[in-house]
C-alpha positions as CSV (number, residue, x, y, z in Angstrom):
1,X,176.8,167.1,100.9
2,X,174.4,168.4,98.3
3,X,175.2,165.3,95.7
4,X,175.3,162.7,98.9
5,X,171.8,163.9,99.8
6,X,170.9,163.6,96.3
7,X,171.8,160.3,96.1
8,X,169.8,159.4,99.6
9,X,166.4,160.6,97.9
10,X,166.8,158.7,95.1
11,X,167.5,155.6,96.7
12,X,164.4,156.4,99.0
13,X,162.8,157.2,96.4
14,X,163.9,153.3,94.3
15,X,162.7,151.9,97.6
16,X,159.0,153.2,97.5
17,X,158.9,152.4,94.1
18,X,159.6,149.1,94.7
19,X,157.7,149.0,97.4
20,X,154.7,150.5,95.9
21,X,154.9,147.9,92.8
22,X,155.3,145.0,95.3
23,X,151.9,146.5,96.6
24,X,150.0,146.3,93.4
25,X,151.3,143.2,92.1
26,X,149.7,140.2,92.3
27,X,151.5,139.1,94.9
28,X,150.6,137.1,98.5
29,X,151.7,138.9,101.4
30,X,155.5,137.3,101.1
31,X,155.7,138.9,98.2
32,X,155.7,136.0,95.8
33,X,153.2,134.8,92.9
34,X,150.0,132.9,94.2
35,X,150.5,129.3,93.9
36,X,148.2,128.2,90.6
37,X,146.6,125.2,92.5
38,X,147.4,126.1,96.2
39,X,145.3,129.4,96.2
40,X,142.1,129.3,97.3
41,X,139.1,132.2,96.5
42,X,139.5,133.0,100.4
43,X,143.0,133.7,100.3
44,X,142.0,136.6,97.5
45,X,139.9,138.2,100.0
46,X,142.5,141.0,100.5
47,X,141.1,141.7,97.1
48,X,138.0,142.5,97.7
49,X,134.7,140.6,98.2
50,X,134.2,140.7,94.3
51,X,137.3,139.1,93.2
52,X,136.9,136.7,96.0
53,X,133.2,135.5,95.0
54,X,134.6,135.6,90.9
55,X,137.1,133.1,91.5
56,X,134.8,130.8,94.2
57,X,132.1,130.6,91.4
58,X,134.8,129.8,88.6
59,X,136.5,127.4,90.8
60,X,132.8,126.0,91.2
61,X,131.2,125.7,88.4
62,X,134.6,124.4,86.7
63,X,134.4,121.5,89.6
64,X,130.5,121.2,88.1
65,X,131.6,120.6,84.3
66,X,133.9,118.3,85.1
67,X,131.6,116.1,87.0
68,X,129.4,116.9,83.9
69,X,131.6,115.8,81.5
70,X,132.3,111.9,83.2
71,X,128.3,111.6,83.8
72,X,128.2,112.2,79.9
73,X,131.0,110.6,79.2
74,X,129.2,107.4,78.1
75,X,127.5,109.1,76.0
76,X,130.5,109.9,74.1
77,X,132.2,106.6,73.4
78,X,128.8,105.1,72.5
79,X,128.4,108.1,69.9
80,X,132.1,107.2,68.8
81,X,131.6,103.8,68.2
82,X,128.5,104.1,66.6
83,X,127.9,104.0,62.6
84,X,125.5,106.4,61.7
85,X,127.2,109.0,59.7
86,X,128.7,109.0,56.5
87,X,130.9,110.9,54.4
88,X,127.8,112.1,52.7
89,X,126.0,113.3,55.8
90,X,128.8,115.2,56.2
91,X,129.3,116.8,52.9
92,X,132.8,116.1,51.0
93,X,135.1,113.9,52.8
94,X,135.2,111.8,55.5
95,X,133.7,112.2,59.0
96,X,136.0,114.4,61.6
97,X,136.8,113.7,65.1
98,X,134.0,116.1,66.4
99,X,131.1,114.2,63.8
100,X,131.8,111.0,64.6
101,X,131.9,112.0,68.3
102,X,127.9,114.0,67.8
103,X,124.7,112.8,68.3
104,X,124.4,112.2,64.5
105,X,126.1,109.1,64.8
106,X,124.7,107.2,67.0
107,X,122.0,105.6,64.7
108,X,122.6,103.3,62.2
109,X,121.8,104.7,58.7
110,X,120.8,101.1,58.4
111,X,118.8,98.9,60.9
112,X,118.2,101.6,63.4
113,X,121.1,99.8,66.0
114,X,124.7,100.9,67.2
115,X,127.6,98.2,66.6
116,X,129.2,98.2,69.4
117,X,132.0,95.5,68.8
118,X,130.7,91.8,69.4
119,X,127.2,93.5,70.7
120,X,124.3,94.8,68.8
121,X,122.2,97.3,71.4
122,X,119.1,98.9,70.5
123,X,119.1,102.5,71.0
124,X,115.5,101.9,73.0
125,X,117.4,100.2,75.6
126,X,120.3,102.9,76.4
127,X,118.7,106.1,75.8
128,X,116.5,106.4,78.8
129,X,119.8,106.2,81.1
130,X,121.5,108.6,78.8
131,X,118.5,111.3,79.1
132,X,119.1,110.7,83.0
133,X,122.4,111.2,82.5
134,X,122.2,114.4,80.5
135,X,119.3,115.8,83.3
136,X,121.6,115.4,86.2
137,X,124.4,117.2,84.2
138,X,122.2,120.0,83.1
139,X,120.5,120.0,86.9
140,X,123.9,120.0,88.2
141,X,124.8,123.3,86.6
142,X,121.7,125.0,87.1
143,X,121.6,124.1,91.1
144,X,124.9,125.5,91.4
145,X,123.9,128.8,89.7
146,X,120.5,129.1,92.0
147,X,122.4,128.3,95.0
148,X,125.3,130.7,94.2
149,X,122.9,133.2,94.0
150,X,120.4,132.5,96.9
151,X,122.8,131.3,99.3
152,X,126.6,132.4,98.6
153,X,125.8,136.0,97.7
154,X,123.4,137.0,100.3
155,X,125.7,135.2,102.6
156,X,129.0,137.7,101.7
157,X,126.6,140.8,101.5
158,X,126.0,140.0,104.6
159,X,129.2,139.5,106.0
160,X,130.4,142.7,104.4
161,X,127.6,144.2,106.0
162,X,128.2,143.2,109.3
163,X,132.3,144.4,109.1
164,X,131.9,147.5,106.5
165,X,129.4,150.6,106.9
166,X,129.7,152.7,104.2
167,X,127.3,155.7,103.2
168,X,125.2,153.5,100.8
169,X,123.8,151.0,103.8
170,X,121.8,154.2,104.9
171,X,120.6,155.7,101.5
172,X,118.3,155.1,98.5
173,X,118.0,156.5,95.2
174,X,114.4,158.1,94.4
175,X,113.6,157.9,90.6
176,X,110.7,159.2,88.7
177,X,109.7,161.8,90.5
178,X,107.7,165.1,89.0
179,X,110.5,167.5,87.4
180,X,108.8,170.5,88.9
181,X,106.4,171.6,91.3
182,X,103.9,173.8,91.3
183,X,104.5,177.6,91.9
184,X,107.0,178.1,95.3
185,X,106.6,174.6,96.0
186,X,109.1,173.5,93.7
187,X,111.8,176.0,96.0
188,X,110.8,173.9,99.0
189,X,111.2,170.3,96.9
190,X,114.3,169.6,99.3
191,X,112.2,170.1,102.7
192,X,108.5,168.8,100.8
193,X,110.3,165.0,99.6
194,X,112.1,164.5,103.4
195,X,108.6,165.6,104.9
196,X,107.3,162.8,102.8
197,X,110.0,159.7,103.9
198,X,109.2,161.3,107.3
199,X,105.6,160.8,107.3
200,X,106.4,156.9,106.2
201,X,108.3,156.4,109.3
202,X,106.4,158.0,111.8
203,X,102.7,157.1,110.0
204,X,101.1,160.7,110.6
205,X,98.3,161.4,108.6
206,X,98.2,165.1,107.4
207,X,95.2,166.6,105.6
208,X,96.4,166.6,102.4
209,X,96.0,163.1,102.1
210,X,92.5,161.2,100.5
211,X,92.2,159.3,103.8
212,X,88.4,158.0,103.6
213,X,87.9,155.0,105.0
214,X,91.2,154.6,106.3
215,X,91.5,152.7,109.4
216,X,93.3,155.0,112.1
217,X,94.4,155.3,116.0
218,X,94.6,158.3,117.8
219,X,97.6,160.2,118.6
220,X,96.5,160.5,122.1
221,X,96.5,156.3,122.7
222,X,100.0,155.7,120.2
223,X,101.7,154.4,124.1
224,X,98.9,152.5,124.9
225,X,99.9,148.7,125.3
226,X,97.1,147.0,127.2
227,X,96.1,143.5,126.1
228,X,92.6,144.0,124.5
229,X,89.4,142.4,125.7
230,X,87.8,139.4,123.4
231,X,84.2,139.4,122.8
232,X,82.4,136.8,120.5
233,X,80.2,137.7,117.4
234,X,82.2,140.9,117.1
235,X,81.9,141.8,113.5
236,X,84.2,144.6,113.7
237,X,87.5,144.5,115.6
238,X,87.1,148.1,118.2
239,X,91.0,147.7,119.1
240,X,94.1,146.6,118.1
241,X,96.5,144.4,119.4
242,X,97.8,146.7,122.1
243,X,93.8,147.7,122.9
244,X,93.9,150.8,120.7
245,X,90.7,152.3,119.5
246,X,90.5,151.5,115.7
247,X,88.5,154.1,114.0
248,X,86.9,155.3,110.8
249,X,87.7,158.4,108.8
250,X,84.5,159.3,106.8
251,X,85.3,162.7,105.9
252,X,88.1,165.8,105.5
253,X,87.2,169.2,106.0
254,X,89.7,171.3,106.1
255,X,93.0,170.5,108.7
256,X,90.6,167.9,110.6
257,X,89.4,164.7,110.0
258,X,85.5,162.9,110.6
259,X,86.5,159.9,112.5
260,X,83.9,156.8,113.7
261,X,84.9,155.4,116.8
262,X,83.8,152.1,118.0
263,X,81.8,151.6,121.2
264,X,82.4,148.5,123.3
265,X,80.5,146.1,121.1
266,X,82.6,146.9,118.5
267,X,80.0,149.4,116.3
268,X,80.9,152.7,114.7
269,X,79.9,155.8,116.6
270,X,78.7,158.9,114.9
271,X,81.5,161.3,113.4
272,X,83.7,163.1,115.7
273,X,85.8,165.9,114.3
274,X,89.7,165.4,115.2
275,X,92.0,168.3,114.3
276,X,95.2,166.7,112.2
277,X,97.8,168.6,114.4
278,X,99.6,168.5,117.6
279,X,99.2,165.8,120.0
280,X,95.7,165.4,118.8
281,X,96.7,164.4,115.2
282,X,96.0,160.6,113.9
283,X,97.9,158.0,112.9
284,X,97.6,155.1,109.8
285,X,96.6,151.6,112.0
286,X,98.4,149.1,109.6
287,X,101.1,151.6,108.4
288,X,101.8,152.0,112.7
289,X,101.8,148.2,113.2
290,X,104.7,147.5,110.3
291,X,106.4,149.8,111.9
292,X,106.2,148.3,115.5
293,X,107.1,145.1,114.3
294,X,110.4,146.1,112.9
295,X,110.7,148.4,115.8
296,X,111.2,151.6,113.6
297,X,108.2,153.2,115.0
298,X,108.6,156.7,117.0
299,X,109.6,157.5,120.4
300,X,107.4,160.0,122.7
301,X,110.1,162.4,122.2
302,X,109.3,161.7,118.1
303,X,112.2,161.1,116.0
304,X,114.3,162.3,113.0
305,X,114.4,159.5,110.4
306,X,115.6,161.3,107.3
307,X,119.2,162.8,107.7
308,X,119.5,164.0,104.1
309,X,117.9,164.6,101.2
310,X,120.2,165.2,97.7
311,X,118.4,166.5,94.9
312,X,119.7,165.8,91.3
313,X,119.3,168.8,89.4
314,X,118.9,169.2,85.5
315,X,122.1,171.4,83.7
316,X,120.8,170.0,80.2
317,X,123.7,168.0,79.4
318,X,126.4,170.9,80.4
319,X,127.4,169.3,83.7
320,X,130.6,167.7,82.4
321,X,131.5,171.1,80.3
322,X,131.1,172.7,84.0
323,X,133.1,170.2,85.6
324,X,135.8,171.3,83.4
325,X,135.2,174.7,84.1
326,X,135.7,174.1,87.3
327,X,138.7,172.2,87.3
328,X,140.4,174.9,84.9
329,X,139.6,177.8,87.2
330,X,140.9,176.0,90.1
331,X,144.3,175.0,88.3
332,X,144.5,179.1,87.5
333,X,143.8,180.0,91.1
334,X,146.8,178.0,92.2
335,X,148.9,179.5,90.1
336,X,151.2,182.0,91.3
337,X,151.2,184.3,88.4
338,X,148.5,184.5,86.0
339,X,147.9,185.7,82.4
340,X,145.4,188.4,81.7
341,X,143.8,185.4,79.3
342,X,143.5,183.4,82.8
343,X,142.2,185.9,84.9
344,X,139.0,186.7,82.5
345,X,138.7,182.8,82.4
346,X,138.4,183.1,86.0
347,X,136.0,185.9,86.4
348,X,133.6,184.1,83.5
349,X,133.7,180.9,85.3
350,X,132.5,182.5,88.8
351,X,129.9,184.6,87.0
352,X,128.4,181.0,85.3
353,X,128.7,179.5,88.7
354,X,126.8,182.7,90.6
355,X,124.1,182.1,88.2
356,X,123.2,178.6,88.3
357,X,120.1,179.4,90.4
358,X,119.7,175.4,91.5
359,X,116.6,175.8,93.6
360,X,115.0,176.6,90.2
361,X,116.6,174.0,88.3
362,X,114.3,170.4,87.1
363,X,115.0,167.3,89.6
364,X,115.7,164.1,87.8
365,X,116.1,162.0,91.1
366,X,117.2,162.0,94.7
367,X,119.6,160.2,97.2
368,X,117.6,160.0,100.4
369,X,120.0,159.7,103.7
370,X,118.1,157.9,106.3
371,X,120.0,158.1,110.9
372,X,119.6,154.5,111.2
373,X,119.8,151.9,108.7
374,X,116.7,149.9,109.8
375,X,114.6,152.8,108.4
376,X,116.1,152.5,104.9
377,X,115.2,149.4,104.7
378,X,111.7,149.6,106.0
379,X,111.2,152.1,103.5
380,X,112.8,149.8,101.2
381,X,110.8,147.2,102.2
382,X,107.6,149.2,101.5
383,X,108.4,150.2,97.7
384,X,109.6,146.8,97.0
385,X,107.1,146.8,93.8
386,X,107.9,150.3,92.6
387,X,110.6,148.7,90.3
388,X,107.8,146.7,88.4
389,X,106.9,147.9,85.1
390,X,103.5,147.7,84.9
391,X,102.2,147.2,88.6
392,X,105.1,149.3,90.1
393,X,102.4,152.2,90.0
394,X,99.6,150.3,90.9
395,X,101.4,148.8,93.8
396,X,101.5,152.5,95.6
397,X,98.7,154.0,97.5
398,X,98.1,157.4,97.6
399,X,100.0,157.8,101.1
400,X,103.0,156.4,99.1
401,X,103.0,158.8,96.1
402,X,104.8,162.4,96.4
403,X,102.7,165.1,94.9
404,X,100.4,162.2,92.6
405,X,103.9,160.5,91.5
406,X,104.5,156.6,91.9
407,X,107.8,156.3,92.9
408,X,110.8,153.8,92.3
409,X,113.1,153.2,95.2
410,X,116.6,152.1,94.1
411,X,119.5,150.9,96.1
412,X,121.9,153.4,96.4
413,X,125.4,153.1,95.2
414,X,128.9,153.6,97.1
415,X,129.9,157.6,96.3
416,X,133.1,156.7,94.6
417,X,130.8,154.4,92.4
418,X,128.5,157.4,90.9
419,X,128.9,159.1,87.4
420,X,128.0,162.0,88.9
421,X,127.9,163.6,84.8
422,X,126.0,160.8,83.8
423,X,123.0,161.9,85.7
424,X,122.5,164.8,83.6
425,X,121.2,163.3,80.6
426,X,117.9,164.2,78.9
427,X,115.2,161.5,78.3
428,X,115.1,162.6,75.2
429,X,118.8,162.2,74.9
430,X,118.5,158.9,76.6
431,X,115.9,157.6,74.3
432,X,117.9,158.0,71.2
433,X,121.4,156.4,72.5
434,X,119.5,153.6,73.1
435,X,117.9,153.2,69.3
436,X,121.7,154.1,68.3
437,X,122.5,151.1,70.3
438,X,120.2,148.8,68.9
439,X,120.9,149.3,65.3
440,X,124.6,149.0,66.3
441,X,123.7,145.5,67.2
442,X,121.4,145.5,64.0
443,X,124.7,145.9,61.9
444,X,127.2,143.7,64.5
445,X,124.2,140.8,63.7
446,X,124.1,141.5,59.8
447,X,127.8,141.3,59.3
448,X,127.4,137.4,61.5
449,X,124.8,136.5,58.9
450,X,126.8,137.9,55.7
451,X,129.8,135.8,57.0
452,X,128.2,132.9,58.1
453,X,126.7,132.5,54.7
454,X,129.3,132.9,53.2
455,X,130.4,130.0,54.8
456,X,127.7,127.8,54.2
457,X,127.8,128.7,50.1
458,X,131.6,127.1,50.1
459,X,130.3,124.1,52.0
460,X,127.1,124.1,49.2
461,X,129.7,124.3,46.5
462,X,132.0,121.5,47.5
463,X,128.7,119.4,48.0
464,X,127.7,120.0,44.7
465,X,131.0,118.9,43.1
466,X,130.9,115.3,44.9
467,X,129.0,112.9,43.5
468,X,126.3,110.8,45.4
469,X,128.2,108.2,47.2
470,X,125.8,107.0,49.6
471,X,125.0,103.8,47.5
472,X,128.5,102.5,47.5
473,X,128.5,102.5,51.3
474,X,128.5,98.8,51.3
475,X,131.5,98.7,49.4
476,X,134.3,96.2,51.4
477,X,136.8,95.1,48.8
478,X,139.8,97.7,47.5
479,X,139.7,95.8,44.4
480,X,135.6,96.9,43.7
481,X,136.4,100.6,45.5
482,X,139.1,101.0,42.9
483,X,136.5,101.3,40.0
484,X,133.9,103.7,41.9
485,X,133.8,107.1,40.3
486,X,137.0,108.8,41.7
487,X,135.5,111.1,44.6
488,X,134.0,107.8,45.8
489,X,136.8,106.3,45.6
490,X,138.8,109.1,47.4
491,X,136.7,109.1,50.1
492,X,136.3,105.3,50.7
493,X,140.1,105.5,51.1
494,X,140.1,108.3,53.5
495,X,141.8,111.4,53.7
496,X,144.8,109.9,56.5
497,X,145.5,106.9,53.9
498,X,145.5,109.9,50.8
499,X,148.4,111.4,52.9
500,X,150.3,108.6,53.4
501,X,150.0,107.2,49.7
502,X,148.3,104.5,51.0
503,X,147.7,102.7,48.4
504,X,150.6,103.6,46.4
505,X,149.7,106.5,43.4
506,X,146.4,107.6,45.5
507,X,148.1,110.7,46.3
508,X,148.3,111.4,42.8
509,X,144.7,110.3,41.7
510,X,142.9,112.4,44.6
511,X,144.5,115.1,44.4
512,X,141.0,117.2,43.5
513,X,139.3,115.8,46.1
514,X,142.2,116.5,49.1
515,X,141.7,120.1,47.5
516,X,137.7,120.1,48.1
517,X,138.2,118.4,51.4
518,X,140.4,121.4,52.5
519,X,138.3,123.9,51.6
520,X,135.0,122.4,53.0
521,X,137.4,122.3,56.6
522,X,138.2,125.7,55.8
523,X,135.0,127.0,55.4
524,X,134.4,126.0,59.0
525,X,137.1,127.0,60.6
526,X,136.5,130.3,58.6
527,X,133.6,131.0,60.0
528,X,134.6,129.6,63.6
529,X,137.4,132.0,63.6
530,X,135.3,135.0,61.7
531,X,132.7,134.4,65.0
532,X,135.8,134.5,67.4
533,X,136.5,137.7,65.9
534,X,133.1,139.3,66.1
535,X,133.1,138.2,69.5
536,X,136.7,139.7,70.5
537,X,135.8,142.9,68.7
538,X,132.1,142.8,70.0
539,X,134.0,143.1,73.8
540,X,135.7,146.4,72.8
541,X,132.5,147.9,70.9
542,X,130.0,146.3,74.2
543,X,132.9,148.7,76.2
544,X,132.3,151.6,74.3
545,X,128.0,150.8,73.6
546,X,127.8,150.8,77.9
547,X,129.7,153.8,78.7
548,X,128.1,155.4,75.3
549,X,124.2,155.0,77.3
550,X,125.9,156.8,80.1
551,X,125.1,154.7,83.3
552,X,124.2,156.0,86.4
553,X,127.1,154.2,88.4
554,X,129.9,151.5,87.7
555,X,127.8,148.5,89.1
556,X,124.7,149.9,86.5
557,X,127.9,150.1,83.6
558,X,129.0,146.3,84.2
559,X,125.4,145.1,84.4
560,X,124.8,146.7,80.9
561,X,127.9,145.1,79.7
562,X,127.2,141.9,81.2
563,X,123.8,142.0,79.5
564,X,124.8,142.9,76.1
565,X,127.8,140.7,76.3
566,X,125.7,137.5,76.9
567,X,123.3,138.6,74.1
568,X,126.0,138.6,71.6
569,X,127.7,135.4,72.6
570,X,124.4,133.8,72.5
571,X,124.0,134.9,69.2
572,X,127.0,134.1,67.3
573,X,127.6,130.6,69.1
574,X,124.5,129.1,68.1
575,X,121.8,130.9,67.2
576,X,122.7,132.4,64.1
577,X,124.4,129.5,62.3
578,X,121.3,127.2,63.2
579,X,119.3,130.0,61.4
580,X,121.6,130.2,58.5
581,X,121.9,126.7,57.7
582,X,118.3,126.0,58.7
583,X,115.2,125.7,55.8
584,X,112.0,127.6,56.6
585,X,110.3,125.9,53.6
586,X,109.1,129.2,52.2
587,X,110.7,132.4,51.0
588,X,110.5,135.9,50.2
589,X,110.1,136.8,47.2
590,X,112.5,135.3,44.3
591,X,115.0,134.5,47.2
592,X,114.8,131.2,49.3
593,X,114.5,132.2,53.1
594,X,114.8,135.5,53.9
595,X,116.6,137.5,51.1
596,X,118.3,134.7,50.3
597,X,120.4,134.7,54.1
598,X,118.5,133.3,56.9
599,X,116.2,129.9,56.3
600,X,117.6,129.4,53.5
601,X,120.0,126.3,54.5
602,X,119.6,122.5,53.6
603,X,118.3,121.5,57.0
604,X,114.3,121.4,57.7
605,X,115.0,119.4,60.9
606,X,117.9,118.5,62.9
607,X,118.8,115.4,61.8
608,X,122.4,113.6,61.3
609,X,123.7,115.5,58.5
610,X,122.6,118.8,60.7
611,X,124.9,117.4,63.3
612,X,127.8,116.3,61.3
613,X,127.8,119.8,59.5
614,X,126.0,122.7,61.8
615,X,126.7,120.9,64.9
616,X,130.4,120.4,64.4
617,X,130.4,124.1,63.3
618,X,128.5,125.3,66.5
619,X,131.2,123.3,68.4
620,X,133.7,124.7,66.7
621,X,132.5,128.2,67.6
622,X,132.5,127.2,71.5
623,X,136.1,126.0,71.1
624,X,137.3,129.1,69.6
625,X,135.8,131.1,71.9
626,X,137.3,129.1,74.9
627,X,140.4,129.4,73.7
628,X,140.2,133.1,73.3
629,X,139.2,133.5,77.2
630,X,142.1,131.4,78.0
631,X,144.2,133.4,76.1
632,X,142.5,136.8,78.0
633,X,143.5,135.3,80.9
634,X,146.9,134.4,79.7
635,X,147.1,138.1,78.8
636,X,146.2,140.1,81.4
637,X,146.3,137.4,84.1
638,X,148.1,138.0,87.5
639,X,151.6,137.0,86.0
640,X,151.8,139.4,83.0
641,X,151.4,143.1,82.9
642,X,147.9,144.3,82.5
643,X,147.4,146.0,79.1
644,X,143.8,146.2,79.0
645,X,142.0,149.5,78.4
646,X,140.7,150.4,81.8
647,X,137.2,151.6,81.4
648,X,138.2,154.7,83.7
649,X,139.5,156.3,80.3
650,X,135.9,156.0,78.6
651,X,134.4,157.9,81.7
652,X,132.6,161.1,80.3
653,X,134.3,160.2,76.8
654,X,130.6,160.6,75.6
């Protein structure tokens, strides 16, 4: 009985397994792969909204660069058949499939024209339809991107929003406020901050505040709805729009307030002394009348807008040490039998956790829990500058500041999404991870150069063992090409014809020149492939760089990485080689350029031989890099196993 029911659970046990991989496979809900062409971004819903919107803005823009690619399509074939380049705009050899195919050769090195079999067309006649042509594409892609973001994603926020409520729809995340307060105050921070994101939603005026001239409306009339009487020649509005008195606060003494009250003609009264407490307090006019429009204003019964209020203390980096702590004493204490070793463990980690004293700990930030989620994003509403660099502080009026402090309202992430260790990190600490970080890109961006350079030398050197051919171009006849010198010879053959000992004993005679066409090509294709590899290795080191800077959260961590990920493949396809190969005209020092490495190409402009030789490059690069996302995708697609590193191993690594 004892081996049957053995058996039992571990077919049970075979059967959840099974059942559990079937789960998170990529599977539909049969149970079988998703169709490659049939699948549509909806259908990966189940996913999650993410996944969902990925695959609708691949699908997308991949529709938009193919109707890209047949608008410039003409282009193409009138490059192709054009004559413009030669083998010496190119270097050594003949023009490749991606020259002739460039820009370079669509001129005539001659006349200025394109042959385009029987017909001769002036480039003055074509390229104004080939600009449009190039607009549309380029307008294509870019109206796609603005109305993915303006429309599509606001739409599906939306829609989570109106079928998911998750603790986030009802907080914010409070940044730069003061570390400490002054005396006991900073005991009461908790209590002092929701007292402040009270007073925003319920408009009170208390006498701390540097309320002169502030326009105001008693306590006593906050009910009143009567529609105002309209004089003419008023200069001075005496009510508001639900005939409340509008008044002036000259002065503060002490817990009440000097306010000027208008008379029926709309004048200011003489001072009258209100006392800023009870139902005789006073109220900020156009602070009241945002509120009433968005219907967050208060009840008679008043109202409790702030739920919570989470202070982020300061443990000076040792948070993740104490997590550890933690997580050691509670594997001891459910333990049945413990060492004498374990038990002092225990009774250290209790006495460090007895004397954390948190009330008198810095605050580096807060989450702020608002009851309804219409106040959150009033309040949200009303910081909506405090993000702003420069006029983020300037933005805030005193009634906005907490104890002097400009703040910056944040959206707050899901719980699950926090690095809760992550927030204990130092400015100071901060400040120099992120000059670590920018000489790491210092050194990822040198090591481009060095290689790319290198490059360019071999392509300088096999230019400088060819002769100048360019004024046998005109040459028609084998007979005549036969006594050219024999790289112009060799190349007015053409490397295909070389291959195929066409004409016979060629093979033999051009041997040399084969050997400098190859290692110009490999040069190239050298570089393309050392970029692909910067760029692969760049990914891993961008992984490591984000989760080194310590985000706050995993949406902050994949922004960083999408950042720093673009600014690398900007650099390397592109950017760099057109630097490398480019000429500056002057230099520094002995060296031509700078240090002899960047400006200190053949190419002053871009011209055809900068197409034929950094432009084919360039594109080389983009090739290579495709290819390498495809075979990403190949990799650790839906249909293999996913052997990726999962960034959940880097968290707290640093």
């Amino acid at each position: 009985n004892a081996e049957n029911q053995s058996q039992m659970d571990k077919e049970a046990l075979r059967i959840a397994a099974e059942a559990h991989l079937r789960q998170c496979r990529c599977r539909n809900k049969a149970g079988e792969p998703w169709p490659l062409w049939a699948t549509t971004a909806g259908d990966l819903q189940e996913y999650g909204t993410g996944i969902s919107l990925y695959f609708r803005f691949t699908i997308s823009l991949g529709t938009a660069m193919m109707f890209a690619a047949l608008l410039t399509l003409p282009l193409l074939i009138l490059n192709s058949t054009g004559t413009g380049l030669t083998d010496v705009d190119v270097g050594a050899g003949e023009p490749g499939f991606f020259a002739v195919s460039s820009i370079g050769n669509f001129l005539s090195s001659s006349d200025g024209s394109i042959s385009l079999s029987k017909f001769d067309i002036s480039p003055a006649d074509i390229s104004f339809y080939i600009g449009v042509l190039d607009a549309v594409s380029i307008g294509l892609v870019l109206a796609l991107a603005v109305w993915f973001e303006r429309v599509v994603l606001p739409a599906a926020v939306r829609s989570e929003a109106r079928t998911t409520v998750t603790p986030d729809a009802y907080t914010i995340f409070v940044s730069n406020l003061p570390r400490r307060l002054a005396d006991d105050r900073h005991l009461q921070y908790e209590e002092l901050l929701r007292q402040h994101f009270e007073r925003q939603l319920s408009a009170e005026i208390t006498p701390q505040m540097q309320m002169q001239g502030w326009t105001v409306i008693s306590k006593e009339e906050q009910f009143l709805n009567e529609t105002p009487r309209r004089r003419c020649f008023m200069l001075r509005a005496a009510t508001d729009h639900r005939g409340r008195k509008l008044g002036s606060v000259s002065d503060v003494e002490g817990s009440s307030a000097l306010v000027r009250w208008p008379d029926a003609g709309g004048n200011l009264g003489p001072p009258v002394e209100v006392a800023l407490d009870g139902k005789k307090g006073l109220l900020q006019a156009d602070l009241l009348k945002r509120l009433e429009e968005v219907g967050c204003e208060p009840g008679e019964e008043g109202q409790q807008a702030v739920f919570k209020v989470s202070l982020i203390r300061d443990f000076k980096g040792k948070l993740h040490s104490m997590r550890k702590v933690v997580e050691r004493a509670k594997k001891i204490g459910e333990q049945s039998e413990t060492t004498p070793k374990e038990e002092k463990e225990l009774a250290d980690a209790e006495e460090e956790l007895n004397h954390l004293n948190l009330e008198e700990k810095d605050v580096l930030g807060a989450f702020v829990t608002f009851t309804y989620i219409k106040f959150k994003d009033f309040v949200s509403q009303e910081y909506r500058f405090s993000r702003l660099l420069a006029l983020g502080p300037l933005s805030q009026g005193p009634d906005q500041r907490f104890e002097g402090h400009a703040l910056k309202l944040h959206s707050a992430p899901l719980p699950s999404d926090i690095f809760w260790e992550n927030f204990d990190c130092p400015s100071s600490m901060r400040r120099l991870k992120t000059s670590f970080m920018g000489l790491t890109f210092l050194v990822v961006l040198l090591i481009m150069v060095l290689g790319l350079s290198l490059a360019k030398w071999g392509r300088e050197q096999a230019q400088a063992q060819s002769p100048d051919c360019s004024i046998y171009a005109n040459v028609t006849t084998a007979v005549f090409a036969a006594t050219l010198p024999t790289e112009c010879y060799c190349a007015w053959v053409g490397a295909a014809n070389i291959l195929q000992d066409q004409p016979a004993g060629v093979m033999d005679t051009c041997q040399s020149y084969l050997q400098t066409v190859a290692f110009v090509q490999s040069m190239v294709i050298g570089a393309a492939i050392f970029s692909s590899i910067i760029n692969v290795g760049s990914g891993h080191l961008i992984s490591l760089l984000a989760h080194f800077m310590q985000p706050p959260n995993w949406t902050a961590l994949e922004t960083k990485i999408t950042e720093m990920t673009f600014l690398v493949q900007l650099l390397t396809l592109g950017v760099v080689v057109t630097l490398v190969n480019a000429d500056f005209g002057f230099g520094l020092g002995a060296e031509k350029g700078i240090l002899g490495l960047v400006g200190a190409g053949d190419y002053p402009d871009i011209d055809r031989a900068w197409t034929a030789a950094v432009g084919v490059e360039i594109l080389t690069l983009f090739l290579f890099s495709i290819s390498t996302e495809a075979e990403n995708i190949g990799i650790y697609g839906c249909y293999g196993d996913f052997r990726g590193i999962s960034d959940v191993k880097f968290q707290g690594f640093f």
